[in-house]
VMD Tcl script that draws the C-alpha trace (Angstrom):
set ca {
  {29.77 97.61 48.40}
  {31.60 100.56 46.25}
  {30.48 104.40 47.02}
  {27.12 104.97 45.25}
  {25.75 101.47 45.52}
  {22.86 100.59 47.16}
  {22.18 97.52 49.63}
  {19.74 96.24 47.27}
  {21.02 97.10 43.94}
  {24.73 98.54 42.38}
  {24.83 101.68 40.60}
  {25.08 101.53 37.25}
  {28.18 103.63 36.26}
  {28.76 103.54 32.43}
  {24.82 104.36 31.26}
  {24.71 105.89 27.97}
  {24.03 109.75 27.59}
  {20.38 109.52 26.82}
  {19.29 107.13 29.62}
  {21.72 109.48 32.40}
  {19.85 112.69 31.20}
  {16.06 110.98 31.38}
  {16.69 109.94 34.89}
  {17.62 113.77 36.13}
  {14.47 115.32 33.74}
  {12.25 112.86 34.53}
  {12.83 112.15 38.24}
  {9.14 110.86 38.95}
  {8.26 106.70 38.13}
  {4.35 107.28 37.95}
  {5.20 109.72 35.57}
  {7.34 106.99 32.81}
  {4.53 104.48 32.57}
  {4.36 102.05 29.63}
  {1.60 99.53 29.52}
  {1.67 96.69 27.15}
  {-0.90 94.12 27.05}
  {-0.83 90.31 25.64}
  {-3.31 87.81 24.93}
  {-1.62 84.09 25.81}
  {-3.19 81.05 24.11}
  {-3.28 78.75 27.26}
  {-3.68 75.11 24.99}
  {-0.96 73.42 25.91}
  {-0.43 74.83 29.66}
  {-3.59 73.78 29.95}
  {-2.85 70.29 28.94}
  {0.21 70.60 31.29}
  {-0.97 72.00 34.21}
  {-4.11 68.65 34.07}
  {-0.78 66.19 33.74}
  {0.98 67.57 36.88}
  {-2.18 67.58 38.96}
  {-2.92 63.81 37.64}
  {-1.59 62.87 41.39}
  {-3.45 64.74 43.50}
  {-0.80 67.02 45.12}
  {-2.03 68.71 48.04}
  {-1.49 72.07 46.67}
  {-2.33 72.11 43.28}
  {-0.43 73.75 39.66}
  {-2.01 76.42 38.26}
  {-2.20 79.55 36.27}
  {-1.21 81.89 38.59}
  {2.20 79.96 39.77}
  {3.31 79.12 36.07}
  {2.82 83.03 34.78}
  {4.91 84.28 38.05}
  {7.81 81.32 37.08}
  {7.58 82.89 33.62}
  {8.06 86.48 35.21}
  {10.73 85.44 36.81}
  {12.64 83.54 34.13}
  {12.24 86.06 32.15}
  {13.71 88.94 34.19}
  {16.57 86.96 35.07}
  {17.49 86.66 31.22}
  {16.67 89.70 30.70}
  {18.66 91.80 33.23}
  {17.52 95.34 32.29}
  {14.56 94.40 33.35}
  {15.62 94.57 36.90}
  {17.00 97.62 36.78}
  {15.37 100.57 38.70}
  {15.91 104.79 39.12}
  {15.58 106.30 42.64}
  {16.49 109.99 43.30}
  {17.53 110.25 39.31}
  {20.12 107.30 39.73}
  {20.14 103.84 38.01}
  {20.83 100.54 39.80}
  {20.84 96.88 38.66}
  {19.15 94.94 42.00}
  {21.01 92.71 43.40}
  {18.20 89.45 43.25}
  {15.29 88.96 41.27}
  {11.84 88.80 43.19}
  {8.10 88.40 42.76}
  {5.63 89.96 45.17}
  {1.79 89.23 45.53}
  {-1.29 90.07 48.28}
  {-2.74 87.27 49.40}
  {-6.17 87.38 51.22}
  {-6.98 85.23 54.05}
  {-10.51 85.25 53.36}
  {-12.30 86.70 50.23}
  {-15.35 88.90 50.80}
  {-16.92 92.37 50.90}
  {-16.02 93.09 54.36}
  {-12.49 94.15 55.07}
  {-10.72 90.91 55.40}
  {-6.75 90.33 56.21}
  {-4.25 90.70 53.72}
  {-0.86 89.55 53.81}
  {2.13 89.95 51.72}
  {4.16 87.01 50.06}
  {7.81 88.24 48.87}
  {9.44 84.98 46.02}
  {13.46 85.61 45.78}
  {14.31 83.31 42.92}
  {17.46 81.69 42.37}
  {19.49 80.32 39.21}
  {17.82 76.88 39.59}
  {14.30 77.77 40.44}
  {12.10 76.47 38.03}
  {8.43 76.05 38.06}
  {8.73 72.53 40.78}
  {10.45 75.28 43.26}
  {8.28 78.26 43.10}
  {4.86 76.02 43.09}
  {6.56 75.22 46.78}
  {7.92 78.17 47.57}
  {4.60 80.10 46.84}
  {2.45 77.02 48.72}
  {4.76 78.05 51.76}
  {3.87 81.28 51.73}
  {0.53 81.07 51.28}
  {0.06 78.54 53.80}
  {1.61 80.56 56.24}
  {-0.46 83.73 55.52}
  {-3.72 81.92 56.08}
  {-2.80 80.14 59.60}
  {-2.66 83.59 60.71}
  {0.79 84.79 60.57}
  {1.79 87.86 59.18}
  {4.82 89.31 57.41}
  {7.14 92.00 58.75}
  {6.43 95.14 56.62}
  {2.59 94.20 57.45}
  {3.36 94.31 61.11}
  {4.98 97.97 60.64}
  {2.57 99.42 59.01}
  {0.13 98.14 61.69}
  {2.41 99.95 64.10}
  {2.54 103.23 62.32}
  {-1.40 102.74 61.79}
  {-1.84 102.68 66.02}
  {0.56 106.45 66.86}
  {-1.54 108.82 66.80}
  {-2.11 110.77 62.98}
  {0.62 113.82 63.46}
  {3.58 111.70 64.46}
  {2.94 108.80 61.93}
  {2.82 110.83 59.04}
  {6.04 112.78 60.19}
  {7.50 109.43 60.72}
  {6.36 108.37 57.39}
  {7.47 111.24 55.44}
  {10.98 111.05 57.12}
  {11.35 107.16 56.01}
  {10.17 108.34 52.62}
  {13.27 110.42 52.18}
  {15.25 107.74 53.78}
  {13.74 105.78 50.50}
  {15.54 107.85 48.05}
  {18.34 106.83 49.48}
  {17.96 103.29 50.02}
  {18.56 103.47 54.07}
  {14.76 101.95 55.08}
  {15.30 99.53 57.71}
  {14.83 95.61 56.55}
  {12.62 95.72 59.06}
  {10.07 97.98 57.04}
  {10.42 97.03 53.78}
  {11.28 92.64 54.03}
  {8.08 91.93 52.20}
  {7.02 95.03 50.51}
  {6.05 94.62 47.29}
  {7.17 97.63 46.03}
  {11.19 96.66 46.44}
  {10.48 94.06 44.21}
  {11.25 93.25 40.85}
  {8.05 92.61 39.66}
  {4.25 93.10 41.75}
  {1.69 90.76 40.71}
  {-1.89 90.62 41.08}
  {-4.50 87.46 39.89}
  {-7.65 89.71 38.98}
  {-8.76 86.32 37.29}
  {-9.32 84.87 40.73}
  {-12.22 87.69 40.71}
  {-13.26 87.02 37.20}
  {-12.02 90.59 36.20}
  {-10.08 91.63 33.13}
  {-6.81 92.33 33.09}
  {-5.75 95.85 33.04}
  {-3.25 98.86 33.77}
  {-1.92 99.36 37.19}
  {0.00 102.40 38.23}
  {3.48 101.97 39.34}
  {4.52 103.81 42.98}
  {6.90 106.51 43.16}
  {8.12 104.61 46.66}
  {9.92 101.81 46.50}
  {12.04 100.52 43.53}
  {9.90 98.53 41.46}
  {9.40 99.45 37.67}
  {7.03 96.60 36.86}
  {3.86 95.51 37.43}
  {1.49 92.97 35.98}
  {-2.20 91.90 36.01}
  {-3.78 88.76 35.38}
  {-6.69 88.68 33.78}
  {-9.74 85.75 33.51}
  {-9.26 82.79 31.79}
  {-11.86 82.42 28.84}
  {-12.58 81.11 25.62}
  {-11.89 83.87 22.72}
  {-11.37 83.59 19.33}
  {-8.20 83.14 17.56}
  {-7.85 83.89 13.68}
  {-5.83 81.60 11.41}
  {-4.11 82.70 8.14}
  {-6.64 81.03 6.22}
  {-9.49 83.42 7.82}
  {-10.74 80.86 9.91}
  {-11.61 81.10 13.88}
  {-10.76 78.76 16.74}
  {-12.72 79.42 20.18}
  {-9.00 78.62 22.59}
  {-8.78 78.96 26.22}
  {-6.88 81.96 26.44}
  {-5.73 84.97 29.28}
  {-4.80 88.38 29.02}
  {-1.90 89.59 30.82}
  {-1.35 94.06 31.19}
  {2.27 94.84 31.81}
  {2.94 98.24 33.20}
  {6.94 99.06 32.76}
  {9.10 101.77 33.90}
  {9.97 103.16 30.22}
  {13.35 105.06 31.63}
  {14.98 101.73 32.28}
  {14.89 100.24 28.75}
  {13.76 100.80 25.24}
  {11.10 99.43 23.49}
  {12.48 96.74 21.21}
  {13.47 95.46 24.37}
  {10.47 95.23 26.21}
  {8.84 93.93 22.86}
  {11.33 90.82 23.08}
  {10.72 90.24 26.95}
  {6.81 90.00 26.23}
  {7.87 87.85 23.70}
  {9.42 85.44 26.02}
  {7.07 85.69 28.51}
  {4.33 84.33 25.78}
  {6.79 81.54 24.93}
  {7.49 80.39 27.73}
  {3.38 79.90 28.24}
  {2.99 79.26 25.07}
  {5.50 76.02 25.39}
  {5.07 75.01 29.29}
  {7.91 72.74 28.93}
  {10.22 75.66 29.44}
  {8.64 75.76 32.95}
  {10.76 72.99 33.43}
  {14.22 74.46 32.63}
  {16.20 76.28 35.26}
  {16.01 80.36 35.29}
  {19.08 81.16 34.37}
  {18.79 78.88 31.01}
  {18.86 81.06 27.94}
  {15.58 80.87 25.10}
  {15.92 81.12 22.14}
  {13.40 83.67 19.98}
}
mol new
graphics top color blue
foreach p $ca { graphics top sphere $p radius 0.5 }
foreach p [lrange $ca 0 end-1] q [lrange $ca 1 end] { graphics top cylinder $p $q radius 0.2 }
display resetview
């Protein structure tokens, strides 16, 4: 690891004037939010997603698991999307991840909630993370819980003076990219991308704030599936089966041609499931 790099991303050396000056004058993530939303048209993944669960696997393909393949596909194509700024300083991170809350049970009362953490590889494809996120899920609901769940819970039992001075000191260990594994294994917020299913609670879709802690500069919201109406050329309408998906971006680390094209991809590969199929790391074609 050279001087300047972090254990979970390298320093990016050669930026270009405009981006190095941005990072010093605006030091602050929450403050360089973009949001972006898009309506997919879920036809055919619809028609896919029926054909894979035509033999009854135990856990079963959906929505959810296809959009976060997507995500993931298309931030490992599209490598300034993994990029992050902490304490004015850009880094490229060294592995593309996902990170969701899962809930062991679902009610008013206040009910468990774990953390899953995907790292994807060059030959993930939609088969892999459908197993990798069953694993995790399955393991969240027998009961066990996840490591940066476990410190918080011990930072939640000291008593309120010495776990906020505690806190605050690993905060400015954050900046600098020396929090213990320990803490941070399955926080969402050192990776790539957050995401959170509102659909599962038949909300919309919507912004989301990122965190100035942490290193992650994107997070996205999945809204309910419903009918809505598409337009044609010819004026007509079409009642589809359709979701909308709010993207909230880190504008510092890329401009916005570029995260035009990556929302672009994203709604291709949903658009045409059969990309699900392909390996991450296999360029598409706009």
């Amino acid at each position: 690891m050279a001087f300047g790099d972090r254990k979970d991303g390298k320093l990016l050396r050669d930026l270009d004037s405009l981006h190095f000056i941005t990072g010093i004058l605006y030091p602050n993530r929450c403050d360089n939010e973009a949001f972006i939303s898009e309506r997919i048209d879920l036809t055919n993944l619809d028609r896919y997603l029926a054909e894979k669960n035509s033999t009854g696997p135990v856990y079963k393909y959906n929505l959810f698991q296809a959009i976060v393949t997507a995500l993931l596909r298309c931030i490992t194509l599209r490598e300034k999307m993994n990029r992050f700024i902490v304490n004015s300083n850009f880094y490229q991170r060294n592995v593309v991840s996902t990170a969701f809350v899962v809930k062991r049970i679902v009610k008013d009362e206040r009910s468990p909630e774990m953390l899953a953490f995907l790292k994807a590889k060059d030959t993930d494809n939609f088969e892999t993370v459908h197993n990798e996120i069953y694993r995790q899920v399955s393991k969240v609901r027998s009961g066990k819980s996840d490591t940066s769940t476990d410190s918080m819970n011990f930072f939640n039992k000291m008593p309120r003076g010495l776990s906020k001075t505690l806190v605050r000191f690993i905060m400015w260990l954050d900046k600098h990219g020396w929090v213990p594994d320990v803490l941070i294994g399955t926080d969402p917020y050192y990776s790539s991308c957050v995401v959170s299913n509102l659909g599962s609670l038949k909300m919309q879709s919507g912004y989301h704030h990122l965190t100035n802690w942490g290193t992650c500069s994107m997070i996205v919201l999945i809204g309910e599936m419903k009918k809505r109406p598409f337009y044609s050329e010819d004026g007509s309408v079409e009642m589809r089966n359709s979701v909308d998906v709010g993207i909230t971006i880190d504008e510092r680390i890329a401009d916005g041609a570029y995260y035009a094209k990556t929302v672009k991809m994203l709604k291709k590969i949903l658009e045409n499931p059969e990309l699900l199929e392909e390996d991450m790391n296999q360029p598409i074609e706009l």
